[in-house]
C-alpha positions as CSV (number, residue, x, y, z in Angstrom):
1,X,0.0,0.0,0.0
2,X,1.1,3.1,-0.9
3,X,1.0,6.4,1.0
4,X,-1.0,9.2,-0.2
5,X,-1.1,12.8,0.6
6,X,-4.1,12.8,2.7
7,X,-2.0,10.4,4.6
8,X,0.7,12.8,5.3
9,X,-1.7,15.2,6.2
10,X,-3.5,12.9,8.8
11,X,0.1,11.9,10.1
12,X,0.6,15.3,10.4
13,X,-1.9,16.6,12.4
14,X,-1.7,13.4,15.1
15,X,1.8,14.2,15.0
16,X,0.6,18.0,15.9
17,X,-1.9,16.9,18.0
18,X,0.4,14.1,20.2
19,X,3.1,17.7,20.5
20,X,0.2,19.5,22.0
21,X,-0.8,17.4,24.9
22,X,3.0,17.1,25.6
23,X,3.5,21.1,25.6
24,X,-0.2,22.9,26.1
25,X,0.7,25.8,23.9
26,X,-1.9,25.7,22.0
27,X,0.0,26.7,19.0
28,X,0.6,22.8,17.8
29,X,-3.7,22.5,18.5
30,X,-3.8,25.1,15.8
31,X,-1.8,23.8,13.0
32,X,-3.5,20.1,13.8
33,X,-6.8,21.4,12.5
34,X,-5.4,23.2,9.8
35,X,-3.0,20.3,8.5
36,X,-6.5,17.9,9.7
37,X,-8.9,19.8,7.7
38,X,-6.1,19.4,4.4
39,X,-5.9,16.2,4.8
40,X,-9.9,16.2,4.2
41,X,-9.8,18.3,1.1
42,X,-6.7,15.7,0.0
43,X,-9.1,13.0,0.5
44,X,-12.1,14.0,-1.9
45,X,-9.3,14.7,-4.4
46,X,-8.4,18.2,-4.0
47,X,-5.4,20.4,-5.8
48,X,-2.3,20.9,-3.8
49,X,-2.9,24.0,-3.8
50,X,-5.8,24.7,-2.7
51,X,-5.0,22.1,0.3
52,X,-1.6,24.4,1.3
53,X,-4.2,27.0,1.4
54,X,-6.1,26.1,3.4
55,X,-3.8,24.4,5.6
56,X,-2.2,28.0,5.7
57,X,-5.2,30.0,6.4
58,X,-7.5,27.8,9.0
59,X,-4.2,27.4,11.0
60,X,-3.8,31.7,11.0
61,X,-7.8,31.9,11.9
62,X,-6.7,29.1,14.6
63,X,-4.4,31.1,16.1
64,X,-6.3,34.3,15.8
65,X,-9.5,32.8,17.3
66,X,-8.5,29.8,19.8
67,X,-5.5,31.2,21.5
68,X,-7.0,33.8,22.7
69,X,-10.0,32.7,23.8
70,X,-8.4,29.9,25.0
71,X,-6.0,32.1,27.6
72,X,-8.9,34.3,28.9
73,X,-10.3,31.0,30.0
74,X,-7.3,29.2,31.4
75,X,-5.8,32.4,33.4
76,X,-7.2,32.5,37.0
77,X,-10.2,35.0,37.7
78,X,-8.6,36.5,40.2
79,X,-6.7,38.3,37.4
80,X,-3.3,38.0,39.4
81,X,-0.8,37.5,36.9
82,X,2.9,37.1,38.4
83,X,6.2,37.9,37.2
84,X,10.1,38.2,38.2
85,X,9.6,41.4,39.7
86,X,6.0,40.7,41.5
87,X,6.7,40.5,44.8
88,X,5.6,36.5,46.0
89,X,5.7,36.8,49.9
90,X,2.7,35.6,51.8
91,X,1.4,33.5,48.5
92,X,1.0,30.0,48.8
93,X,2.7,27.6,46.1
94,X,2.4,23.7,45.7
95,X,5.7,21.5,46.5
96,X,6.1,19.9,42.7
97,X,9.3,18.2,44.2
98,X,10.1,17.2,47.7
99,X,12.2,20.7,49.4
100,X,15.5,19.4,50.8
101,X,17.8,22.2,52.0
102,X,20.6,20.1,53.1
103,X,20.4,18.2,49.6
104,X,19.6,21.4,48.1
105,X,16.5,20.5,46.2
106,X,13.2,21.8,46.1
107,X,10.5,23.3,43.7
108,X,7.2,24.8,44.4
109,X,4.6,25.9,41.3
110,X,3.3,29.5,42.2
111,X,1.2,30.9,38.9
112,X,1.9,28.6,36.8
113,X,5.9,28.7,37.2
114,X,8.5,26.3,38.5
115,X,10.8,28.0,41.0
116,X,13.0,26.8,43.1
117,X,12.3,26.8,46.7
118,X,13.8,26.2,50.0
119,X,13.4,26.0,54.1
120,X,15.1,28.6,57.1
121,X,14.5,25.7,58.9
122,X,15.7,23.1,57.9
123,X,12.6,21.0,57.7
124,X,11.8,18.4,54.5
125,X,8.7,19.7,52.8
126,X,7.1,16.4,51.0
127,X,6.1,16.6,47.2
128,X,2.2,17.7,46.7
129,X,2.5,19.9,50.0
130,X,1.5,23.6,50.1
131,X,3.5,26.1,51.4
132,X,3.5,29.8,52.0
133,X,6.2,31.9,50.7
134,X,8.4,33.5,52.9
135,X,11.0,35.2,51.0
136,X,11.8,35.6,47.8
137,X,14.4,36.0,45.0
138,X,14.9,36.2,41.0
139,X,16.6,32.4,42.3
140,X,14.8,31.0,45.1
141,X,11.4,31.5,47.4
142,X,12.0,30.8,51.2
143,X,8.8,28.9,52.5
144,X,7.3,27.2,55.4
145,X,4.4,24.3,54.8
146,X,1.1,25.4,55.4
């Protein structure tokens, strides 16, 4: 058996689609309905053509239409959108890895970001714990478990 274009295309956008649940950027999702919905027009014997063009242009409108809408509905209501220079003390963050100060290990997710994170204490925070955040740095957040 031979493969055929609308093959490629289908191979394409699982290919596309497999990326997307890996990364969650949304920006794979996009190009998977585009390269899906050429890979349609390839089957019922379409040009080439026409297929690249649409390919090209469903995967702009994609973008134009999804990702935004798609951000406004997985960014938190409370609107609180943090960055290097927001200030993170008193916030609480979830232990992603097990915080170890004499092994010098740690990480906590606060909004969405991995930083790395650590104890004045000395105690061993376990994975899946939350914490409230101490201190911080453009390196690493002092905490305490909650």
């Amino acid at each position: 058996m031979e493969l055929e274009i609308w093959h490629l295309w289908m191979l394409l956008s699982i290919g596309l689609f497999v990326v997307e649940i890996v990364t969650s950027t949304f920006s794979s999702l996009c190009f998977g309905i585009g390269s899906l919905s050429a890979g349609v027009l390839a089957y019922a014997n379409f040009s080439i053509s026409i297929q690249l063009v649409v390919f090209i242009t469903l995967s702009i409108i994609s973008i134009m239409i999804l990702k935004p809408f798609l951000r406004q509905k997985l960014i938190s209501k409370k609107g609180v959108h943090l960055s290097i220079d927001t200030d993170y003390i008193g916030r609480e963050a979830y232990v992603m890895e097990e915080i170890n100060p004499h092994k010098k290990k740690g990480k906590v997710i606060i909004a969405g970001t991995g930083k790395k994170a650590t104890t004045t204490s000395g105690e061993i925070i376990p994975e899946g714990a939350f914490v409230e955040i101490l201190d911080s740095s453009e390196v690493e957040l002092t905490v305490k478990e909650i």
